[in-house]
N, C-alpha and C positions, 0 to 999 in steps of 0.2 A: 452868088453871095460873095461879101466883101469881107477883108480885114478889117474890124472897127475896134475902137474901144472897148464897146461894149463885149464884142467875143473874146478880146483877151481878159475883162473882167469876168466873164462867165468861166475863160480857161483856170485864172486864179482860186477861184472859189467854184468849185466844179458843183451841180447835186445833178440828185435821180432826175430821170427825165428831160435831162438838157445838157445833153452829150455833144459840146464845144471840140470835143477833140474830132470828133468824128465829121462836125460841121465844116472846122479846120482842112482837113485833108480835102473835103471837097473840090476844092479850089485849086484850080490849077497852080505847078509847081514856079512857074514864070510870071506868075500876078501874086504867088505868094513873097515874092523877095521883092518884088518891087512896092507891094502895098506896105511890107513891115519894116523896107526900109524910109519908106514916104513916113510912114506911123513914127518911127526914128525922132528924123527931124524934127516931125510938130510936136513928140513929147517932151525934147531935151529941156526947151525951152523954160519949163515949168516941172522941173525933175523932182520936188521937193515932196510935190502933189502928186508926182506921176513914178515915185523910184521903181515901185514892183509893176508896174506897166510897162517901163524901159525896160526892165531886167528880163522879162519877158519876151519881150519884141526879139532884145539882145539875141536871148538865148536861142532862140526859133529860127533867125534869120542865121545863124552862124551854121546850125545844122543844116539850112537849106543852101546854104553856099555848099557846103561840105560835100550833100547830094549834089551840085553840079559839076564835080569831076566825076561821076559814072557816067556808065556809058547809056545810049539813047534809049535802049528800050528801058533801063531805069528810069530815068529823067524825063524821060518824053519831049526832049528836046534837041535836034539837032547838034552835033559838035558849034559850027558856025554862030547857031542860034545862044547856045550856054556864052559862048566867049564874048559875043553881044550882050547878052543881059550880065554878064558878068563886069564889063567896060563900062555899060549905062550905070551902076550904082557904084562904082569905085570910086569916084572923085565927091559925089555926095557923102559919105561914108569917110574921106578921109579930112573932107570941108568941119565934119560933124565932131570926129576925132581932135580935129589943131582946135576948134572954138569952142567946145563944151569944159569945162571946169571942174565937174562931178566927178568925183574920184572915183564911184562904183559904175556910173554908165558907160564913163569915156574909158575904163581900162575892158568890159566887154565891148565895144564898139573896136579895141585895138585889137580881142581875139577874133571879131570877123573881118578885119583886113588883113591880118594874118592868114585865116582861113582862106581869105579870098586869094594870097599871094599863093598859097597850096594850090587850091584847085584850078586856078586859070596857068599855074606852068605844068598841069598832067594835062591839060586840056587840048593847049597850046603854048609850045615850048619858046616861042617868039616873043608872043604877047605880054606871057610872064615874065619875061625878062624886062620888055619896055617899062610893065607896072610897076617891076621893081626897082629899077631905076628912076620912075618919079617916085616912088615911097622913101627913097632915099634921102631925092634933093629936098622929101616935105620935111623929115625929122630933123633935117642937117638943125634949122636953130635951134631944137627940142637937145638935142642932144649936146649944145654949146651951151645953154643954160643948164646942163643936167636935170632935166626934167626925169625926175623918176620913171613916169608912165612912156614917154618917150621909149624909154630907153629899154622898160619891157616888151613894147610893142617890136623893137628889133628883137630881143634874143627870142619872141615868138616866131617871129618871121626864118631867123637863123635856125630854129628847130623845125619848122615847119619846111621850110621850101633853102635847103641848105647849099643844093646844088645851085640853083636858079641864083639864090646870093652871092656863089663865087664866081657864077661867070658873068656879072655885070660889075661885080667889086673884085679889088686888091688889097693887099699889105698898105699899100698907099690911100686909098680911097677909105678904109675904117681909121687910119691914123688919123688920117683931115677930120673926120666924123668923131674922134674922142678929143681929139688937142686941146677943143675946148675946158671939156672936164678936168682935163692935164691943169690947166689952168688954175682951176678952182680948187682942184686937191692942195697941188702946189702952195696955194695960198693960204691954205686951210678955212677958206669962206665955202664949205658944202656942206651939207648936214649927214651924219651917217644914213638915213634912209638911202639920199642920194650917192653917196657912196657904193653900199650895196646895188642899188639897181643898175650901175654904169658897171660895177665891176660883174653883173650878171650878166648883162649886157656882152661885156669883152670876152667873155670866155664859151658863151654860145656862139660869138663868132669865128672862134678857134677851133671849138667842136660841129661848127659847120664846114671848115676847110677838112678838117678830117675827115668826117662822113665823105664830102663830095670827092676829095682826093680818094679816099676808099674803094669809091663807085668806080670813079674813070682808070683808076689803072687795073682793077680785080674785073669787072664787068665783064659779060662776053656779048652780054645785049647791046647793038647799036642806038636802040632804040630808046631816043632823048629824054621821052614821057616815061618809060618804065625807069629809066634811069633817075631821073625825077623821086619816082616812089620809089625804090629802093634807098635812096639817099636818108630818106626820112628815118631808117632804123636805128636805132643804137648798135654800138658795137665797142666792145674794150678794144682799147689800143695798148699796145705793148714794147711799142720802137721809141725813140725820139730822135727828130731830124732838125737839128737845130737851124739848117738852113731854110725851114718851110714857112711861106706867108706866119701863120699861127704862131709861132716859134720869135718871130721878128716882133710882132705885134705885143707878146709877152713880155721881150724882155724892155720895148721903148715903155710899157703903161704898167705892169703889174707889181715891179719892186715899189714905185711908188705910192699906187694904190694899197701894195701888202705893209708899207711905213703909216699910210694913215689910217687903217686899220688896226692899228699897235698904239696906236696914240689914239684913237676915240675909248681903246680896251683900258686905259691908263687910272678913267676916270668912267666906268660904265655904270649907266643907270638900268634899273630895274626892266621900265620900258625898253630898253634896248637889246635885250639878250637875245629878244627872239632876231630879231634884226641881224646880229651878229651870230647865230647858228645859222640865217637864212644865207650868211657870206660864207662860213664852213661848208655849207650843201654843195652852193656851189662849187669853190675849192674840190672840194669830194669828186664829184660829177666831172667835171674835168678832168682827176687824174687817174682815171678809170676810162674815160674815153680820147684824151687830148693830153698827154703828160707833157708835149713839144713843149706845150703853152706856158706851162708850169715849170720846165728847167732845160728852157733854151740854151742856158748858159748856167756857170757858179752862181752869180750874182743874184738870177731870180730862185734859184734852189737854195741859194741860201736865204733869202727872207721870207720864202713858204716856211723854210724849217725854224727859222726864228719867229714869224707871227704865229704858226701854231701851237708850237712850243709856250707859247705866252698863256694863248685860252685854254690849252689842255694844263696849266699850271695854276690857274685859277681857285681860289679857296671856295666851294660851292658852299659850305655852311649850309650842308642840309636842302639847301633850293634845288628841285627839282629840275627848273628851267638851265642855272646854270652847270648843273649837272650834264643836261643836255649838250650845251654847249661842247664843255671838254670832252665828251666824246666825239663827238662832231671833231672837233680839233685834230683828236687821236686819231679816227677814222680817216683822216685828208694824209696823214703821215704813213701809216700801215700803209694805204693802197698806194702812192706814190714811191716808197720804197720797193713795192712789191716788184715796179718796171725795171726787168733786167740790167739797161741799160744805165739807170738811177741807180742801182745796186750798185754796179762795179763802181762808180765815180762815189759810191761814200765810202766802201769798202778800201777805195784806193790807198796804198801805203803812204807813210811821213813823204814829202817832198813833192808828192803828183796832186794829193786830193787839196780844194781850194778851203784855204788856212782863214777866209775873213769870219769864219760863224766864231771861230776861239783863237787869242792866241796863245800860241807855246803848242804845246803837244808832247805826249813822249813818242817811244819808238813800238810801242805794244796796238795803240789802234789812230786810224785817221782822226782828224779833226773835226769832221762830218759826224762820224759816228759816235767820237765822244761826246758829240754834242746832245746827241739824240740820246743816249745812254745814260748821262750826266745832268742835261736839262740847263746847264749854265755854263759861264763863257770862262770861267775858275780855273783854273788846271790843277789836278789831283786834287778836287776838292772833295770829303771824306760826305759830306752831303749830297748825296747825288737824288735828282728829283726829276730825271728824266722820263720815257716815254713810261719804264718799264714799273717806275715806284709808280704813277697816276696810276698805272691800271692797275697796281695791287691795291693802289688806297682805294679804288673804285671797286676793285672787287669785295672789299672789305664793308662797305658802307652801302653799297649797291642791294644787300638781299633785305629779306624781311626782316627786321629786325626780333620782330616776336615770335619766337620760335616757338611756342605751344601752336600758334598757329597753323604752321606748317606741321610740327609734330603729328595733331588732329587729325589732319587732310586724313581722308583713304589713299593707299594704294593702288592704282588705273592700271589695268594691263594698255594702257594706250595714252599716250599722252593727249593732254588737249592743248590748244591755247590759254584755256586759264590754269594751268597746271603748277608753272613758274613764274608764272604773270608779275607776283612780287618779286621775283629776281631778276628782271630783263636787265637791270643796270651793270649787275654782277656779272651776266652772262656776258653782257656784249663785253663787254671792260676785259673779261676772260678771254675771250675770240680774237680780242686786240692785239692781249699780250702772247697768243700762239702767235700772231702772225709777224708781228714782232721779233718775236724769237726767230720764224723761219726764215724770214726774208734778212735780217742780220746775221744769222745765223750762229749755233750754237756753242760756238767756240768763239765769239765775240760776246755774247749775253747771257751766259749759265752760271760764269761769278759771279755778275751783279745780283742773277737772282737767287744764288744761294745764299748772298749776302743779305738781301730782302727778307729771307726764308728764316737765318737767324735773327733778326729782328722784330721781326713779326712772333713768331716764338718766344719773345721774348715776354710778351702778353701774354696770359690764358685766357683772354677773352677767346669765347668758340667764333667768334664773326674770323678773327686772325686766324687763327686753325683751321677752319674750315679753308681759308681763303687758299691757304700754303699748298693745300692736300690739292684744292683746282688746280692752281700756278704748277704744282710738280705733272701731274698729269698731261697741262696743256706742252709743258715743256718737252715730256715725253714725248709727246704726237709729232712737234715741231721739228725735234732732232734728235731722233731717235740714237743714230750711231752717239751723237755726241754724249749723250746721256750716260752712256755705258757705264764711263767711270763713278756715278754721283749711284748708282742702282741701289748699292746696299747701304748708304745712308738715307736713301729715300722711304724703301722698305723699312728701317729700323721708327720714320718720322710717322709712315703707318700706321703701325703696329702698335707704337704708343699711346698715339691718338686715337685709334681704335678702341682704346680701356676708357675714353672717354664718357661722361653723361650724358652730353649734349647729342641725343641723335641726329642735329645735322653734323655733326662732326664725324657718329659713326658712317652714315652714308655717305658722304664724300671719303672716308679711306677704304672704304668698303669698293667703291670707285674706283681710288690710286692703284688698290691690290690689283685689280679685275684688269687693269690697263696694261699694268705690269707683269702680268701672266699674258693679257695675247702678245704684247713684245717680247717675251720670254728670249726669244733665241736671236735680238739682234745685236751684231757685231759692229763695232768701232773699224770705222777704215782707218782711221790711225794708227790701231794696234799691228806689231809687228805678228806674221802670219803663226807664229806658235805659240801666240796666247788664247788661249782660251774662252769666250763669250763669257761674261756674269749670268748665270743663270738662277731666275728668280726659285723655280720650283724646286731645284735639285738642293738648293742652299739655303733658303727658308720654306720650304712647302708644308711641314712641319705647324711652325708657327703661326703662318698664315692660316692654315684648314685649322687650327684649333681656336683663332677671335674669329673668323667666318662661322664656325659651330655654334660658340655660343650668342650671335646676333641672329643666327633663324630664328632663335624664340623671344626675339624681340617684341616686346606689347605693342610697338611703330611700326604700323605695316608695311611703311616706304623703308623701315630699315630690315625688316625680315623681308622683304620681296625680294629686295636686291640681296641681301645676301645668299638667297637662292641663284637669282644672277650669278654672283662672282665664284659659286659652285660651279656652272657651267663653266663658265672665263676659264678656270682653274683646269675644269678637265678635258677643253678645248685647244689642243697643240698649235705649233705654228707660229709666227710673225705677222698674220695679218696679209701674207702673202700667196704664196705656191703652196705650202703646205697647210694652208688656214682649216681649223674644224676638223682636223684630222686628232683623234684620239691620241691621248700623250701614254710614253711609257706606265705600264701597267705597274710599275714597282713605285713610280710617284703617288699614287693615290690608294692601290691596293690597302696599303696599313692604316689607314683612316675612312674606309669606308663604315666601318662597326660605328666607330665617333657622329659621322656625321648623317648617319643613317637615323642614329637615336637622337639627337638635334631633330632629324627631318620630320620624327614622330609627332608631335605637334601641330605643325600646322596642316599634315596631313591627316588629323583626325578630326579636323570641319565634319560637324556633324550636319550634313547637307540635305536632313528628312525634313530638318527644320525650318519653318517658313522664316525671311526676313534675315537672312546668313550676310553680312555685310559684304559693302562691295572691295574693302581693303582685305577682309578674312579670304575672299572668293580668288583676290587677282595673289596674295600668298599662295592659297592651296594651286594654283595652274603654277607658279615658279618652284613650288617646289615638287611639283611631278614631274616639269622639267630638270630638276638638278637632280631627283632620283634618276630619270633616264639616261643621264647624264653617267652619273656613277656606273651605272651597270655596262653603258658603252664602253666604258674606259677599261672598265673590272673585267672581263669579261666572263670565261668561267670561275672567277674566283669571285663572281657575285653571287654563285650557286648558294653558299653559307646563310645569307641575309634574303632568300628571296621570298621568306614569310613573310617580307613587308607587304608583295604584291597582295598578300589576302586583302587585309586592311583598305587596301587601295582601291582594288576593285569593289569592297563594298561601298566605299564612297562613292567613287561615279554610277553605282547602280542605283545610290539613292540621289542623286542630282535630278532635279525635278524637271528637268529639260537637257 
């Protein structure tokens, strides 16, 4: 039996009794790639008539490349034999590739000579290299025109077979292979699609010198082909060597590509946003694997930090897409700061850090930083709209906005995926600005955000309150010593908020408390050695246990749940460290155990005989049998007085129906 037509139209539309797939496999593995790529050829021809025919073929033959880098008893093909039939269809396959015009067949047709450049350098480490060396001289004009698909079919290749790339290319040999484009940006005759794909293009070939550099100097295997696969892995990078191929490469192409990226953003149309987060991605991905790339030098750090700065500054008006965007934006700037290296050069003092992102400066933070902090090029300008405002405006407009909605929910003792489904924008925008915080660190970013913190307050909108109670939290995680001194007016913003309506509001300070009791005991390395910690319980614990008491009997089960939570938090000592979950001084909680015992009456008296006991009332009564066990840890024999509750308790789970 043959590949025909026809079996791929029986594969498309599959019924009972005529099992095409099974037909399929009959066929040997070596007539299978040469019949679907023969089938290839004759259908490009008439692709209009034949898309989901090709798409098929595509898809089939790319897998059975893929199976020809195993080994023989897989394959049932000799090594010699694979790297032969692998050689017989290459030149057809890239003939089909330069002359087809289909935007959906020829860009599969470019993932199986991609695939084909993977398996024919694990097969044979020789040959691979030859092939990739004519796959180079094919796109050389694909890629002086900027042909988009071009240009993806390299950063395929560059992901795929990374190693095999750099040892038949150079710094020198990808330069020749973009100048062209250089060209055309320069000019500004290129369209942003083509933009994006050339600059997708250039940074998978920086993140292929990595990988492959990765390989050859860590490896302990000699062996070429395993060396090969391992190349293929991802891996964060954490250094930058500004002298490396990658690094060179960066700084001749990418300020200019990051200028005309700034000027397609000047004037962006609707259609194009997705296009311009698919240039953020990449950005992103780069500086998590390949930072050299990204700031070989001031020059191209600083127009990463100026073009992102631009789309994370973006007015979204609500669009979801462009929302998209500016986190995208955000997320290239977090993770690029996060590179130690990157850190010190923004950190740098007046007179060392490179002055072209602003000028002026004072003598309080670098130029770098206040740029990022600041958002604009102004000095002491009372407007500051940098990294740290986007993510509060993002954390702010990011959640649901209908709060009955959320109110509704049940209580989960387990989160799901659809749990905060309408808040991912808030969340991530939140995650942004810890890391923000950490990696500038909190004695460069705790005014700004205190300043945020009164402004935002300045609203009663709960979207703003809520927002404040996350922001203080994340700020906490991020720099804990530095926090030290902001403790008791963070507690007092609490505590107030806590008297709130709006139960997302109680549950996010119900939150701040609960964060702020496991940090309880960390110390300021600033402070000189005879000060004393801020400590949350000793000096408000009071207060705290008594708006925790009256939110157990919250009608919102996410906000009684938790406040059984931040019972535990409460009677859980420790920093989160050596002493973590170690029981706190029995004199902190002892005088409020009566208080919060008779709070805990409630939602411990679920009458559980009853069929149909909601699953919010259910996941209450388990948090708050934990924050009774909780009490009585901590209480120890001075829980003797209250331990009539356990009656009660026990008849509950005796009538839990399972």
């Amino acid at each position: 039996m043959s590949i025909t037509i026809e079996l791929l139209d029986s594969m498309l539309a599959p019924s009972p009794g005529n099992p095409a797939e099974a037909h399929y496999r009959t066929i040997p593995l070596d007539s299978r790639v040469r019949e679907l790529t023969t089938l290839l050829t004759q259908l490009h021809g008439d692709n209009a008539a034949n898309a989901g025919r090709c798409m098929l073929a595509a898809v089939l033959l790319r897998r059975e490349v893929e199976t020809l880098a195993g080994n023989q008893q897989l394959t049932g093909l000799a090594p010699s034999s694979a790297v032969s039939l692998m050689g017989e269809i290459a030149n057809p396959l890239m003939s089909l590739f330069l002359q087809n015009e289909v935007t959906q067949s020829r860009r599969q047709i470019g993932h199986i000579i991609a695939e084909l450049s993977s398996s024919l350098s694990l097969v044979s480490v020789e040959d691979g290299k030859e092939w990739m060396k004519t796959v180079l001289n094919h796109i050389r004009p694909g890629c002086g025109n900027m042909d988009p698909m071009t240009f993806q079919l390299l950063g395929d290749i560059a992901d795929r077979s990374p190693l095999t790339l750099w040892s038949v290319g150079s710094a020198e040999v990808f330069s020749s292979l973009f100048s062209g484009s250089m060209e055309h940006i320069q000019r500004s005759t290129c369209s942003l699609d083509q933009l994006e794909a050339s600059m997708g293009a250039l940074l998978q070939v920086g993140i292929a010198h990595e990988k492959a550099q990765r390989i050859m100097s860590s490896t302990q295997s000699k062996d070429q082909m395993e060396q090969a696969l391992m190349a293929q892995f991802d891996e964060k990078s954490t250094t930058v060597d500004a002298s490396s191929p990658s690094a060179i490469i960066g700084k001749y192409f990418l300020p200019t590509m990051l200028e005309a990226l700034t000027v397609f953003g000047n004037s962006l149309s609707s259609n194009q946003v997705d296009v311009m987060s698919s240039c953020m991605s990449h950005l992103s991905t780069c500086s998590i694997q390949c930072p050299s790339m990204l700031a070989g030098d001031d020059t191209s750090l600083t127009c990463l930090l100026r073009t992102c700065m631009k789309f994370a500054q973006i007015n979204s008006q609500g669009d979801e897409d462009i929302t998209f965007l500016k986190l995208s934006a955000l997320d290239v700037l977090a993770t690029i700061t996060s590179v130690p290296q990157i850190k010190r050069s923004i950190l740098k003092p007046i007179g060392t850090s490179p002055r072209c992102v602003m000028q002026g400066g004072g003598s309080e933070k670098s130029p770098l930083l206040k740029f990022l902090i600041q958002g604009n090029d102004v000095d002491n300008n009372l407007d500051q709209k940098g990294v740290l405002y986007v993510c509060a405006e993002l954390a702010i407009t990011g959640v649901d906005q209908v709060e009955e909605n959320w109110s509704e929910d049940p209580a989960s003792v387990y989160d799901t995926e659809s749990s905060w489904e309408d808040d991912h924008t808030a969340l991530y925008a939140e995650s942004l600005l810890e890391t923000f915080v950490e990696n500038l660190g909190g004695a460069s970013t705790l005014q700004s955000i205190f300043q945020l913190v009164d402004i935002l307050l300045a609203s009663p909108s709960w979207q703003n309150q809520r927002a404040v109670l996350s922001i203080l939290e994340r700020c906490l995680a991020a720099a804990p010593a530095t926090f030290v001194p902001h403790v008791g007016s963070t507690v007092d913003v609490a505590l107030r908020l806590i008297q709130s309506s709006s139960k997302r509001v109680q549950y996010q300070a119900l939150q701040l408390l609960g964060a702020l009791c496991c940090a309880n005991t960390v110390e300021s390395d600033e402070q000189p050695a005879t000060t004393q910690p801020i400590l949350v319980r000793e000096n408000y614990g009071d207060k705290i246990l008594e708006a925790i008491a009256h939110l157990i009997q919250s009608p919102c089960t996410k906000v009684a749940s938790h406040a059984c939570l931040t019972v535990v938090s409460y009677c859980r000592g420790g920093n989160g460290q050596g002493d973590c979950m170690i029981p706190i001084e029995k004199d902190l909680i002892v005088p409020f155990v009566g208080s919060l015992l008779e709070a805990l009456k409630l939602p411990l008296s679920v009458d559980m005989s009853q069929q149909g006991v909601s699953e919010g009332s259910l996941t209450v009564l388990i948090r708050a049998i934990g924050a009774t066990a909780c009490l009585a840890d901590a209480s120890g024999e001075a829980f003797l007085p209250h331990y009539g509750i356990m009656g009660g308790l026990t008849a509950t789970m005796k009538a839990c129906p399972n």
